[in-house]
C-alpha positions as CSV (number, residue, x, y, z in Angstrom):
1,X,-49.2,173.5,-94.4
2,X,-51.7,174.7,-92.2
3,X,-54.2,172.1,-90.4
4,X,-57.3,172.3,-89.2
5,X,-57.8,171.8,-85.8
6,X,-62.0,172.4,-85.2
7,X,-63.8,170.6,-83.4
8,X,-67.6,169.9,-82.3
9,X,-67.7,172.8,-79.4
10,X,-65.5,175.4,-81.7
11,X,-68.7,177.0,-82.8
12,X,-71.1,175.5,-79.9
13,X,-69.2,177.5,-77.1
14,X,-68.8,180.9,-78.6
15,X,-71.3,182.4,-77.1
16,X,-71.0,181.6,-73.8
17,X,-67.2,181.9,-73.9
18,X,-68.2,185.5,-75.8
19,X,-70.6,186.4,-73.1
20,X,-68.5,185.6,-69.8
21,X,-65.2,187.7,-70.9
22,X,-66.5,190.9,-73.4
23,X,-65.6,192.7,-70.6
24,X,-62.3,191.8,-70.1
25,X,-61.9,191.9,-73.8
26,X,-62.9,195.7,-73.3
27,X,-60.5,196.3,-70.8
28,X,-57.7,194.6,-72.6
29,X,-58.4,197.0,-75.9
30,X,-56.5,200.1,-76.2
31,X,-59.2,201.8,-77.6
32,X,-62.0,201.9,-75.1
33,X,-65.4,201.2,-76.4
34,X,-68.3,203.6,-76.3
35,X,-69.8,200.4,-73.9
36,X,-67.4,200.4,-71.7
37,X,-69.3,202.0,-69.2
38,X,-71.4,198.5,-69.8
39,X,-68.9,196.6,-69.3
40,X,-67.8,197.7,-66.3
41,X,-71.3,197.5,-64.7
42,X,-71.1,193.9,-66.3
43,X,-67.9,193.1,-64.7
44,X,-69.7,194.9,-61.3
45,X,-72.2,192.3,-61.4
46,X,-69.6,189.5,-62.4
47,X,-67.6,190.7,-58.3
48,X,-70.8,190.5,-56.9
49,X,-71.8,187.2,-58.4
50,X,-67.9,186.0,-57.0
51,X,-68.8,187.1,-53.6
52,X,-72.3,185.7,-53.6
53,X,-70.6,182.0,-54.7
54,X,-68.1,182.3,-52.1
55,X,-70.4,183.3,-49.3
56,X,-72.5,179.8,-50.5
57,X,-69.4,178.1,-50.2
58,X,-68.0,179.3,-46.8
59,X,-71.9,178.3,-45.7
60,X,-71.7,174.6,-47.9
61,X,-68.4,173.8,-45.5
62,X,-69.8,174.8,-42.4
63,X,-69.4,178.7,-42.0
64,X,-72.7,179.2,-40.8
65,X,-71.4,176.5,-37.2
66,X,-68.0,178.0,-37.2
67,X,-67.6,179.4,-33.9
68,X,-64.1,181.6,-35.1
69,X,-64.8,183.9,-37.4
70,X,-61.4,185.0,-38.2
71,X,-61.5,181.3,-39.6
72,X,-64.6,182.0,-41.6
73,X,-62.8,184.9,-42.9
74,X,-59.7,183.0,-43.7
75,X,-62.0,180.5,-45.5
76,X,-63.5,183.0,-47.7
77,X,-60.3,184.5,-48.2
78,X,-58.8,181.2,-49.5
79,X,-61.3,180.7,-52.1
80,X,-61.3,184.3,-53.2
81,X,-57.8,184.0,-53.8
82,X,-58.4,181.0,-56.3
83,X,-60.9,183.3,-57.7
84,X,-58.6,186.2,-58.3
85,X,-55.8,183.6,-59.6
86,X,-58.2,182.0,-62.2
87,X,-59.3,185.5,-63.6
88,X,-56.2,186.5,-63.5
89,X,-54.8,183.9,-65.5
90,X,-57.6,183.9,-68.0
91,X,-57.1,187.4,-68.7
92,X,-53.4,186.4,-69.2
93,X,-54.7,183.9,-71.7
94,X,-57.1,186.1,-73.4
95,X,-54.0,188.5,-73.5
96,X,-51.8,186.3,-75.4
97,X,-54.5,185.1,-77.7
98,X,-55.6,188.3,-79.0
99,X,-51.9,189.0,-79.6
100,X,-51.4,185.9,-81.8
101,X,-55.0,185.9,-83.6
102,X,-54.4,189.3,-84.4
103,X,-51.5,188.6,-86.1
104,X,-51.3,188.8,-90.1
105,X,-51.6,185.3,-90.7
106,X,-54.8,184.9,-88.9
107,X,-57.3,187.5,-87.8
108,X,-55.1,190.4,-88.7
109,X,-56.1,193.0,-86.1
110,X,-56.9,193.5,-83.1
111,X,-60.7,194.3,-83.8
112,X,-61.0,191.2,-85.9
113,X,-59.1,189.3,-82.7
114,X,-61.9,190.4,-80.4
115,X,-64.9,190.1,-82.6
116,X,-67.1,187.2,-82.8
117,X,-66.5,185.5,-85.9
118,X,-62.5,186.8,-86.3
119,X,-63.3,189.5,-88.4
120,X,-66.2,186.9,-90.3
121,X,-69.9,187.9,-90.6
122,X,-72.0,185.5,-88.7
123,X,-73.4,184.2,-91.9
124,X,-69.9,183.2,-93.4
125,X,-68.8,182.2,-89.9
126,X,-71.7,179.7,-89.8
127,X,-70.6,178.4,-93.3
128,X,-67.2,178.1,-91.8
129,X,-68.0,176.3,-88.8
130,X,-70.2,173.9,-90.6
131,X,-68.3,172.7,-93.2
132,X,-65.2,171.9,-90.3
133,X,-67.1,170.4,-88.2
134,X,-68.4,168.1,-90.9
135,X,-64.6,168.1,-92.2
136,X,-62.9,166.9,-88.3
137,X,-65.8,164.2,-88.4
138,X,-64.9,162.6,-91.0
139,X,-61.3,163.1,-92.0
140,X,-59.9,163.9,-88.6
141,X,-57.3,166.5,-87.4
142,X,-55.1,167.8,-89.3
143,X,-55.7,165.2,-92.3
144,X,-56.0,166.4,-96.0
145,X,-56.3,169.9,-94.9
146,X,-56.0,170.6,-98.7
147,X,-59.6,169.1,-99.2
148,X,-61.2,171.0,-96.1
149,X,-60.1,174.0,-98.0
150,X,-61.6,173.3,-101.1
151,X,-64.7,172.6,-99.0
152,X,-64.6,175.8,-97.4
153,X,-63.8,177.4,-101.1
154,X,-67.2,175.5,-102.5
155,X,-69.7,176.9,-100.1
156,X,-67.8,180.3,-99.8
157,X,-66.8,180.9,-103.1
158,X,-66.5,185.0,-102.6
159,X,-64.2,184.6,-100.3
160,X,-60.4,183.5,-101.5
161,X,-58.1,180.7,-100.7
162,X,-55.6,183.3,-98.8
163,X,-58.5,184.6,-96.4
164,X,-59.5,181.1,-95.6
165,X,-56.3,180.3,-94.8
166,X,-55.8,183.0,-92.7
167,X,-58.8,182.2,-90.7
168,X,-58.1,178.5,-89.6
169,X,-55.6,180.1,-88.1
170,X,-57.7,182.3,-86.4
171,X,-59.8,179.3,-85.6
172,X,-56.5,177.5,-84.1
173,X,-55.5,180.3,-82.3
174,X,-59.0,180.5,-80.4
175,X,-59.3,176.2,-79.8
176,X,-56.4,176.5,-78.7
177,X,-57.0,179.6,-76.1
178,X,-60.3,177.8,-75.0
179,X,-58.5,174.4,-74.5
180,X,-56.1,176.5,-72.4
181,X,-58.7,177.9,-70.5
182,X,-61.0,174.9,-69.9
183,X,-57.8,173.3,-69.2
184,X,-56.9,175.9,-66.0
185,X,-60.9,175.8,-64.8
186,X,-60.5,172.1,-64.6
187,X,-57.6,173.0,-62.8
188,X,-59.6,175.7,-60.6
189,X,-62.1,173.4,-59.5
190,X,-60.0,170.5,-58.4
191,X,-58.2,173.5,-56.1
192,X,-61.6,173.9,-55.0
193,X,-62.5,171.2,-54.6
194,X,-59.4,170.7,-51.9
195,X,-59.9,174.0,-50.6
196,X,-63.1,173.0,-49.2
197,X,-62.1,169.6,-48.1
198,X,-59.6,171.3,-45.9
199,X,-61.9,174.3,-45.1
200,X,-65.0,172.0,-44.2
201,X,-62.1,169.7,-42.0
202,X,-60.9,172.8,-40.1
203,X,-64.3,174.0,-39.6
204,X,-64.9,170.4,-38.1
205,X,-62.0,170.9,-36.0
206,X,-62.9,174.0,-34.4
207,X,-66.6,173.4,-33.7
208,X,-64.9,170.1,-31.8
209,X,-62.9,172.2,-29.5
210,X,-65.6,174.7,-29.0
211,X,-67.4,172.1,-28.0
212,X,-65.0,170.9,-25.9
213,X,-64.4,174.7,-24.7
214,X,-68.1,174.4,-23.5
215,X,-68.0,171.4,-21.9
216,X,-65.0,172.4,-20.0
217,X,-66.6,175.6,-19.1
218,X,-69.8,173.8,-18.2
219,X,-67.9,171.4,-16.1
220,X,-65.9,174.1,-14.3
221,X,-69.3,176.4,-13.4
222,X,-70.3,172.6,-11.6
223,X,-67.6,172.4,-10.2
224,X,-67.6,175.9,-8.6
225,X,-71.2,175.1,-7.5
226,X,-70.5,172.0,-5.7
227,X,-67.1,174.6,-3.7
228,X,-70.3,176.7,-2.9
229,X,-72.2,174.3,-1.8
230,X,-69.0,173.0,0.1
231,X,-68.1,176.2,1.8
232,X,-71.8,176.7,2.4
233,X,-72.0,173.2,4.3
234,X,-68.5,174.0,6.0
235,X,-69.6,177.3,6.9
236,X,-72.8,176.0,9.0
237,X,-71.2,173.2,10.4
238,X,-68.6,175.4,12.0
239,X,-71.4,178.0,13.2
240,X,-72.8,174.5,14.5
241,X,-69.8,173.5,16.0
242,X,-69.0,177.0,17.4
243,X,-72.9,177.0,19.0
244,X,-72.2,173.2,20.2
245,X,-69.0,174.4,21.7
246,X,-70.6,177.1,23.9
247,X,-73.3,175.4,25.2
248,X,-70.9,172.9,26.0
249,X,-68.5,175.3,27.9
250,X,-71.4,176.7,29.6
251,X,-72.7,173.4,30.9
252,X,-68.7,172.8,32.0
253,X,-69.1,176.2,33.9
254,X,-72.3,175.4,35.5
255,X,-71.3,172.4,36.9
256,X,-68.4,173.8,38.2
257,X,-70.5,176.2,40.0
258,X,-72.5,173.6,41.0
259,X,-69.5,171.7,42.2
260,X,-68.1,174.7,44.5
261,X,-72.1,175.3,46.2
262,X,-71.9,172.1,47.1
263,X,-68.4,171.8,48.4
264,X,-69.1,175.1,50.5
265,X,-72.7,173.8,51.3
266,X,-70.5,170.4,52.8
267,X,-68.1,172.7,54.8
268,X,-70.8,175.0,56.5
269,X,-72.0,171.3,57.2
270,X,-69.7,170.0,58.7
271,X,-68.7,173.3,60.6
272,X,-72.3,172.9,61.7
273,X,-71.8,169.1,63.2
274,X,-68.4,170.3,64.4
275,X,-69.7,173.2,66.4
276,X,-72.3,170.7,67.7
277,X,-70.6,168.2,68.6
278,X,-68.1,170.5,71.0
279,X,-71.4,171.8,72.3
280,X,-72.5,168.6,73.4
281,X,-69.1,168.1,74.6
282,X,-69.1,170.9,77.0
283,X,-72.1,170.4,78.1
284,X,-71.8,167.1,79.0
285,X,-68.2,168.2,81.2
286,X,-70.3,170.9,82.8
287,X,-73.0,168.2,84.0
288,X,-70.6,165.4,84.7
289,X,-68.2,167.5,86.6
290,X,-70.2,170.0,88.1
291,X,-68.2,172.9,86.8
292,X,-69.8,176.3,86.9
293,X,-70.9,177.6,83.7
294,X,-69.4,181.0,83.8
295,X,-71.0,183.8,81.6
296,X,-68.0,183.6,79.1
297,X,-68.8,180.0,78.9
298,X,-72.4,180.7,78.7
299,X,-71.7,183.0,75.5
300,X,-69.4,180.6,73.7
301,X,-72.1,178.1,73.6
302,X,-74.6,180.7,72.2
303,X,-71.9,181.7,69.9
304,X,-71.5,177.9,68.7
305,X,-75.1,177.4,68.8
306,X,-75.4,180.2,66.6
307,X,-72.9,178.7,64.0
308,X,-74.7,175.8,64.2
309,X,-77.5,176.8,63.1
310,X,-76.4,177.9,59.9
């Protein structure tokens, strides 16, 4: 026998799980709606929605500080990847449910599948909805489901046993595609979740070693400064050195001009005494002895006198 398998957010989550994916209902119909055109601009808004998110989420894990952006664009890639997977697998899931709700046994076709209340109008679908809600409350799943339909037959007496049948199992079909589907966004968010804990830690990692980069660079242009200020130093010592080294040599070659004046200065001088003391000489013979002072004498002595008084 068939069981019924409602619970409390059958009915509660319709909408919402109505309003997020009526366009990718639309697309998955072979028949295109006249608002498809609607649709589209709806699943426009839905891409531009995704990008927003994931440009709040490269900025929650540090995007706005990362100094590579090739690794803020790897970052954004990553999560629009998980993105493009979850969609993906939902419209796999909204695939295979619409196959097996439209299905004889259940909705019956594919425009009952997709429509809000499996084919039901929203008035009998309330009923419906009620009454096995009320039912899973107080007789659990899947127990007695004889007595839910004789429920469901009390406060919808128009419609038969066979129909209500048929649409628990639309009713399975679709808990069971929105189990399956919380299921993977459960599974979505934990990815996220570790996509940016890994994101946020290699964004860490990368402002470090720009830091580092910086203070590297910063240590080298101090370094370079102090070589300027080296070579600068060097380079006036050696002009100093070179200047000291001149007037050094010049001073040498003073004094060693110096040093020849006065050596010539002590020859003329004692030239001088030389010549005067062979004056005296001679004329202290010419007295003594009384030689003759001949004229070539006489012109010597003139000559030496001469000398001698240099």
């Amino acid at each position: 026998m068939i069981e019924a398998t409602l619970d409390e957010e059958v009915y509660a989550c319709g909408q919402d799980f109505q309003s997020c994916y009526r366009s990718l209902l639309a697309s998955l119909r072979g028949d295109r709606p006249t608002g498809s055109m609607h649709a589209d601009k709806s699943t426009l808004q839905s891409l531009e929605a995704q990008e927003q998110h994931i440009a709040a989420l490269v900025g929650a894990v540090g995007g706005a500080e990362c100094p590579d952006e090739m690794l803020r664009l790897e970052v954004a890639a990553s999560f629009r990847d998980l993105y493009t997977e979850l969609r993906a697998d939902l419209a796999q899931y909204e695939r295979e449910f619409v196959s097996a709700a439209s299905a004889k046994d259940a909705a019956g076709s594919r425009e009952a599948a997709t429509s809000k209340g499996g084919g039901w109008s929203e008035a009998n679908e309330e009923r419906f909805v009620k009454v096995a809600r009320s039912f899973e409350r107080n007789q659990g799943t899947g127990r007695n489901p004889q007595l839910l339909y004789d429920q469901l037959m009390a406060v919808l007496p128009v419609i038969s046993l066979k129909e209500i049948t048929k649409h628990v199992k639309f009713h399975q079909h679709l808990r069971f595609h929105r189990q399956k589907s919380k299921d993977r966004q459960r599974e979505f968010q934990r990815r996220m979740q570790e996509l940016q804990t890994e994101a946020r830690e290699q964004i860490r990692v990368a402002v470090e070693q720009e830091q580092e980069k910086e203070q590297k660079l910063q240590q080298w242009q101090t370094q370079q400064q102090q070589c300027q200020q080296l070579q600068g130093q060097v380079a006036k010592w050696r002009v100093t050195k070179e200047a000291k080294e001149r007037i050094e040599q010049q001073q040498r070659e003073i004094e060693r001009v110096m040093e020849e004046q006065a050596k010539q200065e002590e020859e003329l001088r004692w030239k001088r005494k030389l010549a005067q003391q062979r004056l005296v000489v001679e004329d202290y013979k010419s007295v003594r002895l009384g030689f003759v002072v001949s004229p070539a004498t006489t012109a010597w002595s003139s000559c030496l006198a001469a000398t001698a008084s240099f």
